[in-house]
PADO-725312 format. One record per atom (N, C-alpha, C, O): y, z, x negated; residue in three letters. Coordinates in steps of 0.2 Angstrom, whole numbers, plus 5000, padded with zeros to 4 digits. Atoms other than C-alpha are relative to their C-alpha. Layout:
BEGIN
YZXala;...
end
This chain:
BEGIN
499450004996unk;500050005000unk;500650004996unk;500750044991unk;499250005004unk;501949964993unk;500350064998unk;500850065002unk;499549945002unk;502750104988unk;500650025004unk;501049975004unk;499449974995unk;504050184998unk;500649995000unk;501149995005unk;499050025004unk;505650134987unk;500049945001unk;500649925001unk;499750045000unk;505349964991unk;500149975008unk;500049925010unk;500050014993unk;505649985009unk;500650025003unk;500750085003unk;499350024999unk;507349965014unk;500250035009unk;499950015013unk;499849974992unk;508350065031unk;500349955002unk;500749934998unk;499250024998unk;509349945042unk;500150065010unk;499750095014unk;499749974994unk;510250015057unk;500249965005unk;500749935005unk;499850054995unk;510249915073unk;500150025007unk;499950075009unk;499749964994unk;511049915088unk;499549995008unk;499149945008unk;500750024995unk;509849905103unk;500250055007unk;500550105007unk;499849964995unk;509949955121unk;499150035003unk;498750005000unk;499249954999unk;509650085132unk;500150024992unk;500750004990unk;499949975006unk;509550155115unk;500850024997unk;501049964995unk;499450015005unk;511350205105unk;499649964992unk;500049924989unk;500050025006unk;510550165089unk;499450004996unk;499550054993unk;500550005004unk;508950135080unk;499749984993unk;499749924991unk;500350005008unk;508150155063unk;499349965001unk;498849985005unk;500550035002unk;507050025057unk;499849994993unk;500149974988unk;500050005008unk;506050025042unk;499649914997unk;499149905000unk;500250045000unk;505849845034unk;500150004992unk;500650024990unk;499750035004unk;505849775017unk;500349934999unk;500349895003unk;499650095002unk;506749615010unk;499249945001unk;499249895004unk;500950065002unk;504749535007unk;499850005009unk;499649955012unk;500450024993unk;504249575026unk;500749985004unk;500449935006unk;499550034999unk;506049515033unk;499949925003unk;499949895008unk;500150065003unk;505649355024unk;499249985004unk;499149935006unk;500650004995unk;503849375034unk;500249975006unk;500149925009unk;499950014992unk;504449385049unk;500349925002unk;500049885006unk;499850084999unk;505549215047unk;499549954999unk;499549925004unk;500450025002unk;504249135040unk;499349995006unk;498949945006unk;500150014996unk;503349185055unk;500149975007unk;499749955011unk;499450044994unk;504549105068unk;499649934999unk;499249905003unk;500250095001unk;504148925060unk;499349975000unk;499149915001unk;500850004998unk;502248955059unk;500049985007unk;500049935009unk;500149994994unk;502148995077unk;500349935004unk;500149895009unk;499450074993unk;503348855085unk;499449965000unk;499049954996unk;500450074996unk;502448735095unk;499350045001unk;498950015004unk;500949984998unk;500748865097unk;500150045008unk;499750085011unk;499949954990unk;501548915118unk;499549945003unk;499549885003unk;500550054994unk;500048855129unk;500450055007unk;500750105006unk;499849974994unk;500348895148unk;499450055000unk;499650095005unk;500349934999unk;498949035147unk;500150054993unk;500050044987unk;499849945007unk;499549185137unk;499450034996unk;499450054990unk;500949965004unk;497749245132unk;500149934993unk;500149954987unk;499950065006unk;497849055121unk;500249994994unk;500149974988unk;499350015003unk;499449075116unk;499650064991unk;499550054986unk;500149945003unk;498849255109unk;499549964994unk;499749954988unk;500750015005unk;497249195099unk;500449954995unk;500549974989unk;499850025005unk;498349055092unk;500450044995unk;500350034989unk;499649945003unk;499449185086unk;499850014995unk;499950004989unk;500249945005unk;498449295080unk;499549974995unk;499250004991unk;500450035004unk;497349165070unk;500549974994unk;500349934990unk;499550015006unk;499249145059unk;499750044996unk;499650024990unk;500049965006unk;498649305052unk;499250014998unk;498950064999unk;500550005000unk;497049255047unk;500150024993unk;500549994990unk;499950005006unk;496849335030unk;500650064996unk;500750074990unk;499549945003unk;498149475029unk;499550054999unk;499050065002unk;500249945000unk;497649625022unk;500050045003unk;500550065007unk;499949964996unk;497049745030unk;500050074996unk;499750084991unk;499749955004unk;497749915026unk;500350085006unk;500850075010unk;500049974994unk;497750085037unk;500650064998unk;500850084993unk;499449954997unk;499150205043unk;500649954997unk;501049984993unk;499550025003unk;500350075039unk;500750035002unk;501250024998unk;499649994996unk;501450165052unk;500450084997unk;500950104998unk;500149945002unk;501350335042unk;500749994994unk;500549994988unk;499750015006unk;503050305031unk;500650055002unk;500950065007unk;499449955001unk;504450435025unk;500050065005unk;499550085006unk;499849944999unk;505050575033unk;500050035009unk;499850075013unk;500050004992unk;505450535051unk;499849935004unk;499749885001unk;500450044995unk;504750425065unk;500649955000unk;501149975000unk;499650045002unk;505550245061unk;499849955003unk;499649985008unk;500150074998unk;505150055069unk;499749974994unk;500049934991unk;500250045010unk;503949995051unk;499949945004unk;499649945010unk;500250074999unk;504049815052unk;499649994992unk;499949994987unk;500250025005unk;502649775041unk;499749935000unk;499149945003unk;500450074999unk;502049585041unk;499450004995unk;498949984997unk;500450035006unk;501149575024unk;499350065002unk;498850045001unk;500649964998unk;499849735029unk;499950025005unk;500350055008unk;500249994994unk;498949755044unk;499550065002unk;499150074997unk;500649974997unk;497849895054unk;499949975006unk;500349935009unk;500150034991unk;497049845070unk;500350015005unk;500349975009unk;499550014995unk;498149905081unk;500749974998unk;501049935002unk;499350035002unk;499849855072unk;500049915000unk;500549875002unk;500050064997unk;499049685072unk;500049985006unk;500349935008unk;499950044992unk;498749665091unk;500550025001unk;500749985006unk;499349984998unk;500549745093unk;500249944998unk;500249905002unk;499650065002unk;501249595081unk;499849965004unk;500349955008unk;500450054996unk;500149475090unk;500449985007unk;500649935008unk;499650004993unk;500849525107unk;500849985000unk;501049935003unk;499450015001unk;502549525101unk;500349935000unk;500849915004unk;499950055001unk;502649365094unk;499649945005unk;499849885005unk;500050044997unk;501749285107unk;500550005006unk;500849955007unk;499449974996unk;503049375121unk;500549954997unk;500649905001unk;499550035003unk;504449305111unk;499949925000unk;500449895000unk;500050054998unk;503849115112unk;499849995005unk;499749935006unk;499950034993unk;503549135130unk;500750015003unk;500850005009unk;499649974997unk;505149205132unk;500649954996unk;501249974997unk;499750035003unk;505949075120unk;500450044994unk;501050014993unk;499849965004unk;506549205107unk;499850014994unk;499250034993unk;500150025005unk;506849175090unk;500350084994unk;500150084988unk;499749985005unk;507849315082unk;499850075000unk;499750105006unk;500249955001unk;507449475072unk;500050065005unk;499550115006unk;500049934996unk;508249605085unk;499649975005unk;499450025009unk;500650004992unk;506949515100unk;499749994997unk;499349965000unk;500949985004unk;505449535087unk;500350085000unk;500150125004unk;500149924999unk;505949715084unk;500250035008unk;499950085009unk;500149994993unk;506449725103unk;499450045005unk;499350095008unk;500750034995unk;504849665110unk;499550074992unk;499450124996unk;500349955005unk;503949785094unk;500050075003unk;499450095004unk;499849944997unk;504749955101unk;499650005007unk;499250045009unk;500449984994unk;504149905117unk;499450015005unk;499250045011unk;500549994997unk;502549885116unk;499650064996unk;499050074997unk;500549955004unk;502350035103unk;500050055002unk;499650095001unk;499849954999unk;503150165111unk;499950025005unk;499749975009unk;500349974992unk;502750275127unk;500849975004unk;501449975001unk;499450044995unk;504050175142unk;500349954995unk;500749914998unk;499950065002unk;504550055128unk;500650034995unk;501050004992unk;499349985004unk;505850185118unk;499750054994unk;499450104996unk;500149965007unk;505550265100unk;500650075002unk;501250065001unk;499949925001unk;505950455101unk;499550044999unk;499350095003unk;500249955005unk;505150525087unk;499449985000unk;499349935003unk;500550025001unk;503450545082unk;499450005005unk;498949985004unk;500750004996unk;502450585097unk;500249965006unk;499949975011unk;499950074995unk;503350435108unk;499549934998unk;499549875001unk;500550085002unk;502050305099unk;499450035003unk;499350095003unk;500650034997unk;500650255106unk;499550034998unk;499149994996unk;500650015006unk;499350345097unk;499350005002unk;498849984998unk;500550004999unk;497950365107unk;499849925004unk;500149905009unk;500050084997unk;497350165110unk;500150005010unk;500549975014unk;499950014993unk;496950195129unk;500550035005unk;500650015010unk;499249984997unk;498550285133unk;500249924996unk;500549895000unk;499550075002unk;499250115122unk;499849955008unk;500349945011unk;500250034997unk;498350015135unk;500450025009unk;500849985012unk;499749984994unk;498950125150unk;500849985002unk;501049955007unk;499549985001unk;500750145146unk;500249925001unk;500349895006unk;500050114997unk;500949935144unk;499949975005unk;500349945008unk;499950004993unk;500249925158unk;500450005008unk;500449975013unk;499449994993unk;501550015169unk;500549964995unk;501049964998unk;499350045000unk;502649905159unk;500249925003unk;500749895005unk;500250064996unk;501849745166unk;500049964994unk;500249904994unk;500150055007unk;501449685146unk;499249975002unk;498949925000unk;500850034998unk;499549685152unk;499750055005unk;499950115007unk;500249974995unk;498349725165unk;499350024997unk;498949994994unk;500949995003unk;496649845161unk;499649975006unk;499749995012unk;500550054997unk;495449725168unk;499050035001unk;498550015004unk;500649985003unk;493849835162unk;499650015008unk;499149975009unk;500249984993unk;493549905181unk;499949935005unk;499649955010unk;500050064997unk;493549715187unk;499449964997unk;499449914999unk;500350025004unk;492149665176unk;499350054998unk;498850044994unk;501049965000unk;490749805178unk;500250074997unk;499850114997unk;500049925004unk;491649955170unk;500050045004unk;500250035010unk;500049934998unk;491450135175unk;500350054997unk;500250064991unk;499649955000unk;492550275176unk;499650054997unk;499050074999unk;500349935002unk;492250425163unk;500750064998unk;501350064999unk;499549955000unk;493050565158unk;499950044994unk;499450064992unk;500549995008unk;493150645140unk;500750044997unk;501250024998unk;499549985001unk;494150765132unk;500249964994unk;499849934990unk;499750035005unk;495550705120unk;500350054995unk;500650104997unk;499749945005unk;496050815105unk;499849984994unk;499650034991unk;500249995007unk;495550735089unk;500450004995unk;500350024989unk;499450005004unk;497350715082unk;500050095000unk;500050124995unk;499749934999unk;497650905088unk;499450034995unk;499550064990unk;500649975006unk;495850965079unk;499949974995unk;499449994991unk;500050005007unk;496150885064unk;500849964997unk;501049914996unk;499550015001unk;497950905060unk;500249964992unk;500649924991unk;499850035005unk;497750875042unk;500049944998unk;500349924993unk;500150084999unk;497350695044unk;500849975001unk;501049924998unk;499450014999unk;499150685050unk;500750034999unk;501050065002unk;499349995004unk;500650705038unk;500650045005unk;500850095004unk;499649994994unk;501850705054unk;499850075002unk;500350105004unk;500349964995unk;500850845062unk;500050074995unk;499850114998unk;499849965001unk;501350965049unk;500850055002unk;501050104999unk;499450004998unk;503050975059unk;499750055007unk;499350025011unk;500349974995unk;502651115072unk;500249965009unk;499849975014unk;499650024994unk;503751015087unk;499449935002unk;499149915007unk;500550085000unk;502650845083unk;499450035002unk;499150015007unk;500849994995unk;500950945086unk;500150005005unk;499749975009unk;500049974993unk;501551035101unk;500049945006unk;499649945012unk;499950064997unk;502150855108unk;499349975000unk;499149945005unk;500850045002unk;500450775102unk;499550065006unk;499050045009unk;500449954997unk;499650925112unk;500049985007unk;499549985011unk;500050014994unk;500250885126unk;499849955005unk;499649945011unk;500250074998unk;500150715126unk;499349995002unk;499149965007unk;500549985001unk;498350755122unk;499750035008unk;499150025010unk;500349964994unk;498250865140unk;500049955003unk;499549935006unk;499850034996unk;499050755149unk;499349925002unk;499149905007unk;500550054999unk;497650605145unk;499550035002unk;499249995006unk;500349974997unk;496350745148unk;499950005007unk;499450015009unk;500249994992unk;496550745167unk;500249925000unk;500849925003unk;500050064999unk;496650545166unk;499449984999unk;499250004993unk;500850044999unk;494850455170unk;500249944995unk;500849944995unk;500050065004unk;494650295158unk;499649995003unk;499250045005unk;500650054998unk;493650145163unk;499749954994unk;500049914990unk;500750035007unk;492250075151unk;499649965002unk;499449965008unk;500350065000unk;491349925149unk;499150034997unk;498850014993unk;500649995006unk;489750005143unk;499649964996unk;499549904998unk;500150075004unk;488849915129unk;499349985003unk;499049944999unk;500650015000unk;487249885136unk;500349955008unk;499849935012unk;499850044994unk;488149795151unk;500749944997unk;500949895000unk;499450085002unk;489549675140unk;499549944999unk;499749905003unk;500450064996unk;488249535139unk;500249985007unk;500549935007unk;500150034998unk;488049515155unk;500749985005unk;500849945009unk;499350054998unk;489949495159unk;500549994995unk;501150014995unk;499650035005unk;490449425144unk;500449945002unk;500949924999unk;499850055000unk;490849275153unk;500750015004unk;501149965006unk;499349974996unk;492249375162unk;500650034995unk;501250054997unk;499449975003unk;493149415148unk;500449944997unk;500149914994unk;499550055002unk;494549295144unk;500249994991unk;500250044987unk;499749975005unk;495149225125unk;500850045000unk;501250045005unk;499449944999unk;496549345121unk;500350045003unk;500950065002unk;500249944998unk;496149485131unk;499750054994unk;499250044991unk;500149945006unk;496349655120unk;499550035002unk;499450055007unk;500549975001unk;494649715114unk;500150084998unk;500350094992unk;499949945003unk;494749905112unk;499050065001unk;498850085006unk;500449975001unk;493149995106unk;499850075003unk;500050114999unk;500149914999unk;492550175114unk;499550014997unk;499149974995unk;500449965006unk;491650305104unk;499850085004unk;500150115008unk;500249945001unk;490650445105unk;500450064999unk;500550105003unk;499749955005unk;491550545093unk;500450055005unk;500650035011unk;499749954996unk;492150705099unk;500749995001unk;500949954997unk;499450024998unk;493950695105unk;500349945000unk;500949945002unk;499650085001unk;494350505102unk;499749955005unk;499149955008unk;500150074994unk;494450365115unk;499749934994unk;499249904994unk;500250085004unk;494450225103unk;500050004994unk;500450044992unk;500050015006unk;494050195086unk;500449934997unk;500749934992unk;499550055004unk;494750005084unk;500149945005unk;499749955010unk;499850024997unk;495349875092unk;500249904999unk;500449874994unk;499750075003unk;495749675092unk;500049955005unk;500249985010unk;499950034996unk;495749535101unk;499449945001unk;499149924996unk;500450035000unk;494449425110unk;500349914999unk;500849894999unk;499750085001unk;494249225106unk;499349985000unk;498950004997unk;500750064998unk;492849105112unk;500049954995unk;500449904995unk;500550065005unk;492049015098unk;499749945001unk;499649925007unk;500450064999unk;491348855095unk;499250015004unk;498949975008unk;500849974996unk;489648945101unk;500050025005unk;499550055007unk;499849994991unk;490348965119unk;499950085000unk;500150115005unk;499849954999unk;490149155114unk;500850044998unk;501250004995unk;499449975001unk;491649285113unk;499850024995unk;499350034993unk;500049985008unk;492149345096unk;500550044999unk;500950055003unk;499749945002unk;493049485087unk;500649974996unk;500449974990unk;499350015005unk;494849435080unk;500450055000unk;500850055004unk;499749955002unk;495549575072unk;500150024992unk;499949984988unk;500150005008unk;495949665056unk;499650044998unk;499750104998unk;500649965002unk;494549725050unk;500050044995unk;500450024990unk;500049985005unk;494149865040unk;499749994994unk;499950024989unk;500350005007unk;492949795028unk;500649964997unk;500349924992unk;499350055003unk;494849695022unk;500449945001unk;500949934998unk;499350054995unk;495849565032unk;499849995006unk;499249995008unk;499950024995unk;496249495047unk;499349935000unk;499449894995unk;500450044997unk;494649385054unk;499749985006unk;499949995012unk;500550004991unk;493449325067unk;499450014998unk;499149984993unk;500849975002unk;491749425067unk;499549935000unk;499449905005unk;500550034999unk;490449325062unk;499649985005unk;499549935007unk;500449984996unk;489249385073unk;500549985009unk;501149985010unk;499549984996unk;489649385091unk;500450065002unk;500350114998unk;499849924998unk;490649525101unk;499550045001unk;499450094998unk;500449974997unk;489049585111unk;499550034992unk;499250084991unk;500649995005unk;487949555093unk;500550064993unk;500350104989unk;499649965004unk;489349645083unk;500150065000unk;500250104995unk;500249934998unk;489249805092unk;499650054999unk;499750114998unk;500549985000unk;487749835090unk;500050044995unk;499650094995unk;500149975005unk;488149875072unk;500650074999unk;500750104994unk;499249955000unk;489849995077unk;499750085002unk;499850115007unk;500149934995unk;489050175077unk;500250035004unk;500850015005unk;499549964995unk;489350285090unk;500449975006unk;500650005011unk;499650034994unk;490150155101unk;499850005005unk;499249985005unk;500250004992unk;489950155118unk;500249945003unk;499949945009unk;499850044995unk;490650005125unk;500749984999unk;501049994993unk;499550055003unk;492249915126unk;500450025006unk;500150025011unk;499450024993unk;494149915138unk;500049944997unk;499849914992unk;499950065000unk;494649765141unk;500849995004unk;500950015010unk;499350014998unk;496549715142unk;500349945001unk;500649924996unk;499450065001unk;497449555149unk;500649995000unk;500950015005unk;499350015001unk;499149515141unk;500349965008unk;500049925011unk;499850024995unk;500249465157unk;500749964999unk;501049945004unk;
end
């Protein structure tokens, strides 16, 4: 990961907000433009297409995890050049947003960024972002960026306690700030008494064909306290199966070899998959 000094503050003006800090360097800047002139000409009339094309610009970026986890206070990181799997479906959307929307310039990428990172679309502070994925999926949702489709395609309502950020504080820098736990805590109850619906794995087969390309793939797990473990985006292969476009941990952005359904199989602990269409 870049080192910290080479990450540059700008200050911009943004509504409702009075005023917000973003963290960007000169190199990812230079990304983003560079991203504008890639993408032109990739707007199909289905947004899920759009998406895949999008997200098949960042074939090959690094992948690189807590990219988000920078300096002191809770900031806007525009990072282009390194990816985790959620910061890539966030870019992904964004930039697809912005050429359906015809919008070419930095403050409607950092716009469209905040709004799909932040709880109701506004950065305040650290426990205003998104961190547990199914709350991500939720929260977008009531913004009308995408609809959870998982319940429409065979999924089943469960129910599961959330507390894996609150039971392992030291994993999270931010979270030695007493006010960020208490806020993460709450947040943490508040998804406790919310039902999630699940794809389970031994049922995505048989409605694979229900899932669309560019529909957000998001992982569930076993693991105690955790809704999701990773996240990416579907795309219908040459072999008429769905496939896994994301930023993988074993090192950049790709499409799983394997299919989605055969790919799982190798994902410990997972239970099955949501399923999100961008809107």
């Amino acid at each position: 990961m870049r080192c910290a000094q080479l990450f540059l503050l700008f200050l911009v003006i943004t509504q409702p907000l009075l005023a917000q800090q973003i963290t960007c360097s000169a190199q990812d800047h230079q990304a983003f433009e560079d991203k504008i002139l890639e993408i032109d000409g990739l707007l199909e009339q289905d947004l899920g297409k759009t998406m895949v094309a999008v997200g098949k610009t960042f074939l090959g970026t690094p992948y690189v995890a807590k990219t988000l986890e920078v300096g002191a206070v809770e900031t806007l990181v525009v990072n282009l050049q390194e990816l985790d799997c959620t910061t890539y479906v966030e870019n992904v959307l964004a930039f697809s947003r912005m050429l359906k929307e015809q919008e070419t310039s930095f403050d409607d990428y950092t716009q469209n960024l905040e709004a799909i990172r932040y709880k109701n679309g506004i950065l305040d502070g650290y426990a205003s972002r998104l961190h547990y994925f199914s709350e991500w999926i939720a929260n977008n949702g009531t913004k009308g960026l995408l609809t959870d489709i998982t319940s429409q395609i065979g999924g089943v309502e469960i129910t599961k306690d959330i507390n894996f950020m609150s039971t392992h504080r030291d994993l999270y820098p931010f979270l030695k700030d007493d006010t960020n736990f208490q806020k993460i805590k709450a947040s943490e109850n508040y998804l406790n008494n919310q039902p999630i619906c699940i794809l389970p794995q031994d049922k995505i087969a048989a409605n694979e064909h229900l899932i669309h390309s560019g529909d957000v793939i998001a992982l569930t797990t076993s693991i105690n306290g955790l809704d999701i473990t990773h996240t990416g985006l579907a795309s219908r292969e040459r072999d008429g199966r769905i496939h896994l476009l994301h930023a993988s941990s074993s090192g950049e952005v790709k499409v799983s070899e394997l299919s989605l359904v055969d790919y799982l199989k190798n994902i410990k602990k997972n239970t099955g998959i949501m399923v999100a269409r961008p809107q």
